[in-house]
PDB file of N, CA, C and O in Angstrom:
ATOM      1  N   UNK A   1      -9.484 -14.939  34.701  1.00  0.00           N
ATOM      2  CA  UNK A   1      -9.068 -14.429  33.414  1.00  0.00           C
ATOM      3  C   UNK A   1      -9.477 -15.388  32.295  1.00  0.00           C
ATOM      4  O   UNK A   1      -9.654 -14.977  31.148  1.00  0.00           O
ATOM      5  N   UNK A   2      -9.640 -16.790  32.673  1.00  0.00           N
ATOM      6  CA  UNK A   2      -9.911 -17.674  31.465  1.00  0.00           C
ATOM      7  C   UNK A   2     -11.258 -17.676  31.317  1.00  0.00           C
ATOM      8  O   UNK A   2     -11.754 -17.907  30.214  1.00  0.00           O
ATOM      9  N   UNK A   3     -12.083 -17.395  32.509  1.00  0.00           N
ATOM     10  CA  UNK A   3     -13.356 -17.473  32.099  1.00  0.00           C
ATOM     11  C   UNK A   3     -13.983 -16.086  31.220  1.00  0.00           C
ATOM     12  O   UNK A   3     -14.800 -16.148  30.301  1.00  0.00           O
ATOM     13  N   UNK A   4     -13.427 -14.985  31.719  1.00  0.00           N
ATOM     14  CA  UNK A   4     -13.513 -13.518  31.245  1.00  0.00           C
ATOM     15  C   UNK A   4     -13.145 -13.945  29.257  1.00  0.00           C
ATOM     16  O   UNK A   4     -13.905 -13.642  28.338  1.00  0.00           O
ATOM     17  N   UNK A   5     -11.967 -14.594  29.130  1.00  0.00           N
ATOM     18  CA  UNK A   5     -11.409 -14.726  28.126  1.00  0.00           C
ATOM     19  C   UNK A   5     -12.372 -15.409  27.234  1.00  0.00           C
ATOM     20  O   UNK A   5     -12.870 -14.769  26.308  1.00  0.00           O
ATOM     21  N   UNK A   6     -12.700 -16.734  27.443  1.00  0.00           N
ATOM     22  CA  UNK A   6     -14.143 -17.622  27.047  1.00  0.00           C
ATOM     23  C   UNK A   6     -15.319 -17.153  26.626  1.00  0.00           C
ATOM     24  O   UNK A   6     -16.076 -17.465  25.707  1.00  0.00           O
ATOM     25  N   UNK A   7     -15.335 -16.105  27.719  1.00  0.00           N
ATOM     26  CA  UNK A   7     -17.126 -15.374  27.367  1.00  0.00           C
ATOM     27  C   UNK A   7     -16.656 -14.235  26.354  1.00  0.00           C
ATOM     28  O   UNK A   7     -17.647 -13.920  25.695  1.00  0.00           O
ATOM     29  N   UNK A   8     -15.763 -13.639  26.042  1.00  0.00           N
ATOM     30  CA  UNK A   8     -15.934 -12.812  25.016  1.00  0.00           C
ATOM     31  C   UNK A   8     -15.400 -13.070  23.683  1.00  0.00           C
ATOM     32  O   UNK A   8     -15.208 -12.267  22.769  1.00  0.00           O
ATOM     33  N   UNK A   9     -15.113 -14.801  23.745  1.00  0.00           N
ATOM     34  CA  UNK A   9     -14.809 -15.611  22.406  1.00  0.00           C
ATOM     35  C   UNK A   9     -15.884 -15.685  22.038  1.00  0.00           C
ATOM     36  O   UNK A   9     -16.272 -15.244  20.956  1.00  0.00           O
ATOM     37  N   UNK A  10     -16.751 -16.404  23.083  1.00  0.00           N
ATOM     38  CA  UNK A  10     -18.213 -16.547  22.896  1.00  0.00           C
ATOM     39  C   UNK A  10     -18.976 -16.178  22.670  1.00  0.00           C
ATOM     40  O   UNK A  10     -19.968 -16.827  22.339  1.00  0.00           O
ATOM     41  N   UNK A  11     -18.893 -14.536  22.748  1.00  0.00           N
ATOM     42  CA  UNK A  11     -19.863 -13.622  22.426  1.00  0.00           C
ATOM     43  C   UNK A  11     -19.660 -13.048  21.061  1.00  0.00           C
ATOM     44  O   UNK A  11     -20.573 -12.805  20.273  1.00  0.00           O
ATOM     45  N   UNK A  12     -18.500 -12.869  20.868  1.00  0.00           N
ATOM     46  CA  UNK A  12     -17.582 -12.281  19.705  1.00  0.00           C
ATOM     47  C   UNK A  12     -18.239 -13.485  18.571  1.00  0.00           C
ATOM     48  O   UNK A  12     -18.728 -13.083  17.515  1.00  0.00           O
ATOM     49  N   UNK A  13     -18.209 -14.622  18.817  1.00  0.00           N
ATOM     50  CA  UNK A  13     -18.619 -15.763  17.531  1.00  0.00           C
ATOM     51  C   UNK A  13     -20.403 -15.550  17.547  1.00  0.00           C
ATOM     52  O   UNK A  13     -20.847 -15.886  16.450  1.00  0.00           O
ATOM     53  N   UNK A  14     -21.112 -15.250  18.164  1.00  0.00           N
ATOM     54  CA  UNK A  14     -22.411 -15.368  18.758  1.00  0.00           C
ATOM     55  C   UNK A  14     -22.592 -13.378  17.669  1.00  0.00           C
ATOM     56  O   UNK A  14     -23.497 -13.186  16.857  1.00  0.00           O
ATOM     57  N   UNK A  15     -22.005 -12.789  17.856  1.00  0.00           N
ATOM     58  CA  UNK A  15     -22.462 -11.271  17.216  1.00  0.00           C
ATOM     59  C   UNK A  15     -22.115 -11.505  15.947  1.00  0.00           C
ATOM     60  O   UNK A  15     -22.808 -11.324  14.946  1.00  0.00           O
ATOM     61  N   UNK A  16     -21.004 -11.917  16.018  1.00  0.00           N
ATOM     62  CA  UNK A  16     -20.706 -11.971  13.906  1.00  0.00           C
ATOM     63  C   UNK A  16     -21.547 -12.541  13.281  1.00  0.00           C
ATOM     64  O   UNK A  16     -21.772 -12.249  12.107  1.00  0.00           O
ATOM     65  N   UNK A  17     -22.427 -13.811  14.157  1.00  0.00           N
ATOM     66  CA  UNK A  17     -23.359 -14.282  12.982  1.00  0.00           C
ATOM     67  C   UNK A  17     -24.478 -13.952  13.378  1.00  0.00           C
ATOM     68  O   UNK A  17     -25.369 -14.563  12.787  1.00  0.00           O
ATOM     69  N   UNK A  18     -24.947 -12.992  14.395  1.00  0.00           N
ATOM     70  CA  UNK A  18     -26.233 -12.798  14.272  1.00  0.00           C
ATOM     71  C   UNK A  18     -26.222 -11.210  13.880  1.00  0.00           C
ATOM     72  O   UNK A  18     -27.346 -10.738  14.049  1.00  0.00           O
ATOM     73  N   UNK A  19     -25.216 -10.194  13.377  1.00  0.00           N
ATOM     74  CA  UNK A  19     -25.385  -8.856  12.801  1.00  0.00           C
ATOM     75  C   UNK A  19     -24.956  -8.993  11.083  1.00  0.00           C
ATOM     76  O   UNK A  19     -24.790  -8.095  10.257  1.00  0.00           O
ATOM     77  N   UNK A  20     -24.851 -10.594  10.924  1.00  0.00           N
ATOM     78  CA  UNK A  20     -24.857 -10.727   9.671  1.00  0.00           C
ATOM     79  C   UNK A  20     -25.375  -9.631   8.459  1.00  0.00           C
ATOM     80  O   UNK A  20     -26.437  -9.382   9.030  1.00  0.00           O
ATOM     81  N   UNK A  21     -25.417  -9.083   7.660  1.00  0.00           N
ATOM     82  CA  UNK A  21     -25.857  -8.161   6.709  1.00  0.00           C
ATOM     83  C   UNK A  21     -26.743  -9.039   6.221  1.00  0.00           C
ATOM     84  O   UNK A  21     -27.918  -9.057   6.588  1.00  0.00           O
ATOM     85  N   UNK A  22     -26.124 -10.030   5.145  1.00  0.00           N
ATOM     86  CA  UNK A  22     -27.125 -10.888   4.459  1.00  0.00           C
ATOM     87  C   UNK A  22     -26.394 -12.380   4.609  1.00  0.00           C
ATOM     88  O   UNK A  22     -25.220 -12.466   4.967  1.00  0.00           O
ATOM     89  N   UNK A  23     -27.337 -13.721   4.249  1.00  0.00           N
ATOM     90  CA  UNK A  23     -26.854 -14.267   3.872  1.00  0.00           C
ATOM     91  C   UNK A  23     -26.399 -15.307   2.297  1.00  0.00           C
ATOM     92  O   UNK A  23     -27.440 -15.756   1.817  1.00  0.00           O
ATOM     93  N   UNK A  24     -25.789 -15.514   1.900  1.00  0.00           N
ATOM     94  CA  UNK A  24     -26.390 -16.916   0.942  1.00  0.00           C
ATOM     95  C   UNK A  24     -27.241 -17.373   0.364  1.00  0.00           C
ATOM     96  O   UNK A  24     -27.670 -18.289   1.065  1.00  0.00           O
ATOM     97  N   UNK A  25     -27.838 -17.303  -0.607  1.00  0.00           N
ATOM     98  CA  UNK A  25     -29.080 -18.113  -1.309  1.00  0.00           C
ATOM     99  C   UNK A  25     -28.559 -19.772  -0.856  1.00  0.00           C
ATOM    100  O   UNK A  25     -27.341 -19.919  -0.962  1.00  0.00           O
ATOM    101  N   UNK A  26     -29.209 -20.816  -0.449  1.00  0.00           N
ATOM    102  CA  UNK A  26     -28.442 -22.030  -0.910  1.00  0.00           C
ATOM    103  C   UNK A  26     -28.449 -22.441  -1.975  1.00  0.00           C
ATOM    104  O   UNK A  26     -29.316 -22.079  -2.770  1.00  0.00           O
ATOM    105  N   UNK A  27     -27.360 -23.432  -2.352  1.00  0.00           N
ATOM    106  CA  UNK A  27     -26.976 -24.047  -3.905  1.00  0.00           C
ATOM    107  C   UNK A  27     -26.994 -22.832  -5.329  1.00  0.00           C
ATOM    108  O   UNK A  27     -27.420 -23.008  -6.470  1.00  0.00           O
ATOM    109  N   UNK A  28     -26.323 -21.535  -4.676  1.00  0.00           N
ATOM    110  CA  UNK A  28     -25.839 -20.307  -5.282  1.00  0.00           C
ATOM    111  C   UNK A  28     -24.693 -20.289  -5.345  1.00  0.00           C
ATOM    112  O   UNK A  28     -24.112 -20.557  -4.293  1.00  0.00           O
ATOM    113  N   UNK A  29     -23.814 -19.964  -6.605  1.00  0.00           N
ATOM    114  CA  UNK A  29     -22.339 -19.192  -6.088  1.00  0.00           C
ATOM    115  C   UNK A  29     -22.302 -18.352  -5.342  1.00  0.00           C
ATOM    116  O   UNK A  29     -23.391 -17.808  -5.161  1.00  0.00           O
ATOM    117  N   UNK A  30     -21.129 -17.808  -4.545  1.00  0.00           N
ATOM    118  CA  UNK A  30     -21.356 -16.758  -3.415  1.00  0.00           C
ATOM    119  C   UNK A  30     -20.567 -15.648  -4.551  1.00  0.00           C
ATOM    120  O   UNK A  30     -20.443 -14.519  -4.076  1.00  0.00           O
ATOM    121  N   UNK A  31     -20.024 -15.820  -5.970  1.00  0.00           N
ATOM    122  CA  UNK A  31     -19.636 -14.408  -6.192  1.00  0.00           C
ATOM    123  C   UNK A  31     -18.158 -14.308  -5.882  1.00  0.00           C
ATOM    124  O   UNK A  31     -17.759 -13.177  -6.159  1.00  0.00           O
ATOM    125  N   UNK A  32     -17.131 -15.154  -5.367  1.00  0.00           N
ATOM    126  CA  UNK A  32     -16.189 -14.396  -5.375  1.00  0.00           C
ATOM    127  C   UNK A  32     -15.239 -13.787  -5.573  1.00  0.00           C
ATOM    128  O   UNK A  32     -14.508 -13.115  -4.845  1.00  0.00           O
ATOM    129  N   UNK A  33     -15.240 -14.241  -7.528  1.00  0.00           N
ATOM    130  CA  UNK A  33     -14.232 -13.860  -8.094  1.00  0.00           C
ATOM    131  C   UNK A  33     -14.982 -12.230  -8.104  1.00  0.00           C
ATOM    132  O   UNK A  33     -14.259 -11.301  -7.744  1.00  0.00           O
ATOM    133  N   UNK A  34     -16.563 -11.895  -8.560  1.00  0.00           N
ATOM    134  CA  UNK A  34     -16.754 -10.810  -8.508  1.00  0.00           C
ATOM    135  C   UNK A  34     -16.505  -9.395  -7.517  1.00  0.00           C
ATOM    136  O   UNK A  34     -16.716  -8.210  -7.774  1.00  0.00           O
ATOM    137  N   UNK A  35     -15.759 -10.318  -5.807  1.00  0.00           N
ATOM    138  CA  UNK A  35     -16.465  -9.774  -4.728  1.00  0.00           C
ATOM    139  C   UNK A  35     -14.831  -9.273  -4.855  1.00  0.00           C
ATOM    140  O   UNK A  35     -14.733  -8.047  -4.812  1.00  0.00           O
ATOM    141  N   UNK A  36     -13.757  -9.875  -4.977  1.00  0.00           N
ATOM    142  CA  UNK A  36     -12.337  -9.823  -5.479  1.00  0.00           C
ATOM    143  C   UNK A  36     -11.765  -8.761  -6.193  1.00  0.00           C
ATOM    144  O   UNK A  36     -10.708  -8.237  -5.842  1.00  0.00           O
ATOM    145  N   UNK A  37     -12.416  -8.411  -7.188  1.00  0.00           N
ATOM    146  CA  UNK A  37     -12.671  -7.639  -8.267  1.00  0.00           C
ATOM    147  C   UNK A  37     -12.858  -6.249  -7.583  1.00  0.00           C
ATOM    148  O   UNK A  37     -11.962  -5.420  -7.418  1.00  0.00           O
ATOM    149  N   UNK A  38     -14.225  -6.119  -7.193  1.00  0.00           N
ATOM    150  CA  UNK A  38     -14.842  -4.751  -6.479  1.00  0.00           C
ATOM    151  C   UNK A  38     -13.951  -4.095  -5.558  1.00  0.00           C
ATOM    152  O   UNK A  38     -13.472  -4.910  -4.769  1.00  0.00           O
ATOM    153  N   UNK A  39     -13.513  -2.776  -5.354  1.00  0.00           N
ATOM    154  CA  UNK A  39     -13.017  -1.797  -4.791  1.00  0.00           C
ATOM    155  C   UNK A  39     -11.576  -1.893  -4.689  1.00  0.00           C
ATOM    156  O   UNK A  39     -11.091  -1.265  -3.748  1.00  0.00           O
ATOM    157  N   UNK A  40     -10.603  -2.670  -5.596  1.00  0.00           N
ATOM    158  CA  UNK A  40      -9.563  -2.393  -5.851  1.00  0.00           C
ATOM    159  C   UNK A  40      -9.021  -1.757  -7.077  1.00  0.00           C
ATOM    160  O   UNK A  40      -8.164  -2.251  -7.809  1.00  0.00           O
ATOM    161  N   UNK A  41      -9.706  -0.423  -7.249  1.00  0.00           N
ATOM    162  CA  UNK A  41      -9.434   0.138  -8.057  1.00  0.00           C
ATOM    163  C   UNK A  41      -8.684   1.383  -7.585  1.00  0.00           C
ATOM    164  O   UNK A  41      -7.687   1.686  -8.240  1.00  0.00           O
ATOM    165  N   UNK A  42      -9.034   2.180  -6.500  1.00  0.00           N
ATOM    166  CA  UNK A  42      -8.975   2.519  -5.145  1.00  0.00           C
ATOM    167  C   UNK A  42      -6.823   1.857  -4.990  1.00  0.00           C
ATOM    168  O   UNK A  42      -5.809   2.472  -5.319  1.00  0.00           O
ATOM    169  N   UNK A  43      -6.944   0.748  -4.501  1.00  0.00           N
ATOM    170  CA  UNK A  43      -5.560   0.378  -4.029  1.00  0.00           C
ATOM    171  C   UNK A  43      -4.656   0.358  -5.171  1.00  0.00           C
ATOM    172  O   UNK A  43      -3.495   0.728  -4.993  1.00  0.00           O
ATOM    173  N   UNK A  44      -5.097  -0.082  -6.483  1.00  0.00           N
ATOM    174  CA  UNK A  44      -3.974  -0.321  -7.572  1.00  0.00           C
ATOM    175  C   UNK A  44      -3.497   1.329  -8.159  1.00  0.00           C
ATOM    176  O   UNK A  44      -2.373   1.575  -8.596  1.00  0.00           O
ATOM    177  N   UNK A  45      -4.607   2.333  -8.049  1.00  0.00           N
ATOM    178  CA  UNK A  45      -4.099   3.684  -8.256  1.00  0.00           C
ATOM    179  C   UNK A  45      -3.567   4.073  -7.181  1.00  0.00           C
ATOM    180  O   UNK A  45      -2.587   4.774  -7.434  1.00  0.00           O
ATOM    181  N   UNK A  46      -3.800   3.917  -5.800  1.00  0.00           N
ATOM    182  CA  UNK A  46      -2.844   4.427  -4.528  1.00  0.00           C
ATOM    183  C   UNK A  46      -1.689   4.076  -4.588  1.00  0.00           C
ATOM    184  O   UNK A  46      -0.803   4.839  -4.203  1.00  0.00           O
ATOM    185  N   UNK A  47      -1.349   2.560  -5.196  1.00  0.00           N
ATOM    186  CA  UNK A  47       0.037   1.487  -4.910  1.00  0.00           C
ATOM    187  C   UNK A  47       1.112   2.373  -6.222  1.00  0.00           C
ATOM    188  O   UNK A  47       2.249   2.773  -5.973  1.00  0.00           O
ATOM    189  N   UNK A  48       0.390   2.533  -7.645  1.00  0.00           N
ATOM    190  CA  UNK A  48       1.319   3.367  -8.457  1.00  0.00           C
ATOM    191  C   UNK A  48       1.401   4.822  -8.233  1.00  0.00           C
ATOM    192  O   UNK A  48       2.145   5.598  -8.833  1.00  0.00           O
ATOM    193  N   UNK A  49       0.490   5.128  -7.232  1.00  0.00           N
ATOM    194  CA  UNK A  49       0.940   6.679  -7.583  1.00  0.00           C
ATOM    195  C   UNK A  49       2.454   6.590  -6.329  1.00  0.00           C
ATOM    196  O   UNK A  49       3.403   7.370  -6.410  1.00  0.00           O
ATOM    197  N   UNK A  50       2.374   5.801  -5.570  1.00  0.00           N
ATOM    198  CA  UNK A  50       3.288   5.855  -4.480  1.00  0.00           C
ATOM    199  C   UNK A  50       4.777   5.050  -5.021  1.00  0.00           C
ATOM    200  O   UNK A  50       5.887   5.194  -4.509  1.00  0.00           O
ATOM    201  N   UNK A  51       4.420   4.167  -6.216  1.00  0.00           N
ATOM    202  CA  UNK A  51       5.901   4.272  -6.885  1.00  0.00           C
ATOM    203  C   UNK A  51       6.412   4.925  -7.557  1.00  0.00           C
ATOM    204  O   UNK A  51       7.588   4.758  -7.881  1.00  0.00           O
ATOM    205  N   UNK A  52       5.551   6.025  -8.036  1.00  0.00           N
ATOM    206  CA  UNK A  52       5.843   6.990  -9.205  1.00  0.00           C
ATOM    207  C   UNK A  52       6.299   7.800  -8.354  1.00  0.00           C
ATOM    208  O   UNK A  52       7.040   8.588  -8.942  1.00  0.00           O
ATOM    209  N   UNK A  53       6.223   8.089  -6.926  1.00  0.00           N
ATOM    210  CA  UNK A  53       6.346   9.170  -6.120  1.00  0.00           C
ATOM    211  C   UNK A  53       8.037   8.431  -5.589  1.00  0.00           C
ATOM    212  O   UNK A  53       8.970   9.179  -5.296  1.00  0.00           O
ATOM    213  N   UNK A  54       8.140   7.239  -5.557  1.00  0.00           N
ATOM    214  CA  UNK A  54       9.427   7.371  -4.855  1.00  0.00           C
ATOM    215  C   UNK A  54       9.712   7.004  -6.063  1.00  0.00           C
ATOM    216  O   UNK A  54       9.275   6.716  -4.949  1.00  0.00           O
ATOM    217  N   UNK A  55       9.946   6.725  -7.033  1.00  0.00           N
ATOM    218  CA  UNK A  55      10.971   6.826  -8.242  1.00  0.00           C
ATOM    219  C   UNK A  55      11.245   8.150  -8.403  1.00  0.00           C
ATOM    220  O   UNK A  55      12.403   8.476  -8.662  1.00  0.00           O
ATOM    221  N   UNK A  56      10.157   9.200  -8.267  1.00  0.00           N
ATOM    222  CA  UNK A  56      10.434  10.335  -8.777  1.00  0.00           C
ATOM    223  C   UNK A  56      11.886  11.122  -7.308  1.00  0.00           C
ATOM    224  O   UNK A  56      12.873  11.831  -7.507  1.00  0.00           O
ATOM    225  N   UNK A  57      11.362  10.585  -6.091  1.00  0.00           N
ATOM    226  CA  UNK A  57      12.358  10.993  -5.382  1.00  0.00           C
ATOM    227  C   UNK A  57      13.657  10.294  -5.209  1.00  0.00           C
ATOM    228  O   UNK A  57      14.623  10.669  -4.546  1.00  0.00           O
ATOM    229  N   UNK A  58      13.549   9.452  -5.760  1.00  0.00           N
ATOM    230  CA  UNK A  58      14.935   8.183  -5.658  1.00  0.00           C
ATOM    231  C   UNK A  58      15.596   9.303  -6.995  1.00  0.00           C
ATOM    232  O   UNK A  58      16.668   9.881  -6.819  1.00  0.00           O
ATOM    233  N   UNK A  59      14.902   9.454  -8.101  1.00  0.00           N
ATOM    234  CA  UNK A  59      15.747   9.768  -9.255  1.00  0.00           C
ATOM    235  C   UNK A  59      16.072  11.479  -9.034  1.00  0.00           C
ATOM    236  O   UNK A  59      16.820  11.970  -9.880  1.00  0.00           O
ATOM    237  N   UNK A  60      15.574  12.353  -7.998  1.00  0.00           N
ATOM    238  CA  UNK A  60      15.973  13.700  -7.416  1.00  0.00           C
ATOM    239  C   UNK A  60      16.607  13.718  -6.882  1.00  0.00           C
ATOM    240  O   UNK A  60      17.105  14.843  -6.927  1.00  0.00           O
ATOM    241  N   UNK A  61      17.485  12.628  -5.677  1.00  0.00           N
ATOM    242  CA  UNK A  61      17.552  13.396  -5.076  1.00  0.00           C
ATOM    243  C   UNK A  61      19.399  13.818  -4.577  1.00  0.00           C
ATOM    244  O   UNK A  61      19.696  14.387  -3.526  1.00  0.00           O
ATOM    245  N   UNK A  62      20.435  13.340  -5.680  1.00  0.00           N
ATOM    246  CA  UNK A  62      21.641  13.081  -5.795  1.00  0.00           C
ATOM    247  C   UNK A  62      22.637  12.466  -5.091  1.00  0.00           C
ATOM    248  O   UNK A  62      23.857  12.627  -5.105  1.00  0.00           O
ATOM    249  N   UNK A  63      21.779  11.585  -4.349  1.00  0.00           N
ATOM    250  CA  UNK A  63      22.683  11.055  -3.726  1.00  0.00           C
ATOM    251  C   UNK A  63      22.445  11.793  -2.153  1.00  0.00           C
ATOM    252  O   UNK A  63      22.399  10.992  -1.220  1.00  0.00           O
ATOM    253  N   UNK A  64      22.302  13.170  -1.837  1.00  0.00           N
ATOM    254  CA  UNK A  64      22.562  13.578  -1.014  1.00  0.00           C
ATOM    255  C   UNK A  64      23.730  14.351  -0.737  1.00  0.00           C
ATOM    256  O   UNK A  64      23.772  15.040   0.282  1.00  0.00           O
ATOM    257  N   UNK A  65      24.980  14.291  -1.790  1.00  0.00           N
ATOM    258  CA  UNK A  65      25.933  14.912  -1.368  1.00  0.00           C
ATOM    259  C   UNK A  65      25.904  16.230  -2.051  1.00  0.00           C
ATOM    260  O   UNK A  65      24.960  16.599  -2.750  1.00  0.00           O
ATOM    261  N   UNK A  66      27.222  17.086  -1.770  1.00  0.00           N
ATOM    262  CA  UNK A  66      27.119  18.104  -2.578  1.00  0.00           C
ATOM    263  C   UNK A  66      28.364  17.579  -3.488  1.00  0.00           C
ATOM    264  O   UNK A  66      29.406  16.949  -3.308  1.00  0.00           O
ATOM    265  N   UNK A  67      27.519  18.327  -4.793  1.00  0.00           N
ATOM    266  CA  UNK A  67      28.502  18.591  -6.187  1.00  0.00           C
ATOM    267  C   UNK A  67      29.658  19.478  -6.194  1.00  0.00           C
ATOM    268  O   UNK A  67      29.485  20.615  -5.755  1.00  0.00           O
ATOM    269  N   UNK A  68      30.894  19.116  -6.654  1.00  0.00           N
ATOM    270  CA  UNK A  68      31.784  19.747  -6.234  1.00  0.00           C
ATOM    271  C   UNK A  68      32.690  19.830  -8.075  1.00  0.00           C
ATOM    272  O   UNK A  68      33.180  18.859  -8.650  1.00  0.00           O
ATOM    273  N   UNK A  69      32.651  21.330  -8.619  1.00  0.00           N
ATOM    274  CA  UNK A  69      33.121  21.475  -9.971  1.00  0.00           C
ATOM    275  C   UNK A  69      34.433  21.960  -9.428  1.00  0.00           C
ATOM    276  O   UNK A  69      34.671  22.465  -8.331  1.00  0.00           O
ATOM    277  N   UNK A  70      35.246  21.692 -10.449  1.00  0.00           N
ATOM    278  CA  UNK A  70      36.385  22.415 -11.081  1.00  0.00           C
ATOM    279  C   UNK A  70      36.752  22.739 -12.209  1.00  0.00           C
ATOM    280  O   UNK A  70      36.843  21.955 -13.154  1.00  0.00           O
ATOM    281  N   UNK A  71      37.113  24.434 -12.254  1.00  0.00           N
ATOM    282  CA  UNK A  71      37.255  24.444 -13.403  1.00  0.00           C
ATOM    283  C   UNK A  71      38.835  24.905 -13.965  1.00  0.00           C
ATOM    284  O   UNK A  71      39.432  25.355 -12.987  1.00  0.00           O
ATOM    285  N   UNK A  72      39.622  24.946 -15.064  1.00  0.00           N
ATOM    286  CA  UNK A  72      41.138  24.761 -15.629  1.00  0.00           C
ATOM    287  C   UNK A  72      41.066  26.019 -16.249  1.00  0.00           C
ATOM    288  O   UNK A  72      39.863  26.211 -16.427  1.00  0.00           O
ATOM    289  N   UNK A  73      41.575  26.789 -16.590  1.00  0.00           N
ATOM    290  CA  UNK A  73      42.283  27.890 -16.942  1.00  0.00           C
ATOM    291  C   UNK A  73      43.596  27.001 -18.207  1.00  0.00           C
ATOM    292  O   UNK A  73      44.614  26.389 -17.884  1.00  0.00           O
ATOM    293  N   UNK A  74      43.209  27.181 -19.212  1.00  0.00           N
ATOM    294  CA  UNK A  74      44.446  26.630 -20.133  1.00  0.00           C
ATOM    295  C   UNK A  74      45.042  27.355 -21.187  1.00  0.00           C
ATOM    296  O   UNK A  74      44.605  27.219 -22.330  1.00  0.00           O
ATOM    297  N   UNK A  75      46.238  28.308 -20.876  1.00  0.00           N
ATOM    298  CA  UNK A  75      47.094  29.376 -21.870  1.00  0.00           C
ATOM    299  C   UNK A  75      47.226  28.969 -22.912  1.00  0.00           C
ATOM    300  O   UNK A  75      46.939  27.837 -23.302  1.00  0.00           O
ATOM    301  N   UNK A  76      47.876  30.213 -23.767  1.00  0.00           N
ATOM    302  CA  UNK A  76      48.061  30.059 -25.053  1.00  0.00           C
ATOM    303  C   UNK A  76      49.400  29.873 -25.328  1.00  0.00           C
ATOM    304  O   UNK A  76      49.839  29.679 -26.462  1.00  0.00           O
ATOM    305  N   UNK A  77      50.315  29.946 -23.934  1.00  0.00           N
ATOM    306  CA  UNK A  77      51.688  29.309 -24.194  1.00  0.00           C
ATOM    307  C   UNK A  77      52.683  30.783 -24.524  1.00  0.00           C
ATOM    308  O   UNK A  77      53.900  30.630 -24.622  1.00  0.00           O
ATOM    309  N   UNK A  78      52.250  31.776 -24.634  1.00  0.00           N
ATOM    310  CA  UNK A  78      53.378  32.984 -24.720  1.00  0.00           C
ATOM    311  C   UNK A  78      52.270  33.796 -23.741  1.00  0.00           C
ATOM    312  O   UNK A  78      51.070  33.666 -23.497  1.00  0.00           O
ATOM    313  N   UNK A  79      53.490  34.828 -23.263  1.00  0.00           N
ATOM    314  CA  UNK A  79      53.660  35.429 -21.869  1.00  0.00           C
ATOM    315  C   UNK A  79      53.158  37.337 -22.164  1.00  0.00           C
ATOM    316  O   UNK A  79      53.183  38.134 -21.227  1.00  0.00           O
TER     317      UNK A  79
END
C-alpha cells in the first residue's frame, strides 16, 4: 500500500508539471492581482442574489405559526 501510495504521489507531481498550459516569462510579474480579479463576477452576483433570496424568505415567512384574531362586539349600553 505504501509503495502503490508513493507512485501515484509521484506521478500526480510528474503530470501537473508536464500538462502545464503555459508557463512564466522569467523576471515577469505573474499577474496576480489581475488573475484575482477575473471571473468573480459570476460568484459576487450568485452570493447576493442568495441573500436577497433568504432575506426575502426570512422576512415571509411568519414565524411559521398561525395567526390567531379576535374580534369584540362593544354595545351601546341600552337593551
Amino acid at each position: 500500500m505504501r509503495i502503490f501510495s508513493a507512485t501515484v504521489l509521484a506521478a500526480s507531481l510528474l503530470v501537473t508539471n508536464a500538462f502545464a498550459a503555459t508557463t512564466l516569462p522569467a523576471g515577469k510579474p505573474a499577474g496576480v492581482k489581475k488573475a484575482q480579479m477575473e471571473g468573480n463576477t459570476l460568484l459576487i452576483v450568485a452570493g447576493v442574489g442568495l441573500a436577497g433570496l433568504g432575506i426575502g424568505l426570512a422576512a415571509s415567512s411568519n414565524g411559521g405559526g398561525q395567526v390567531i384574531t379576535t374580534t369584540a362586539t362593544v354595545g351601546t349600553g341600552t337593551p
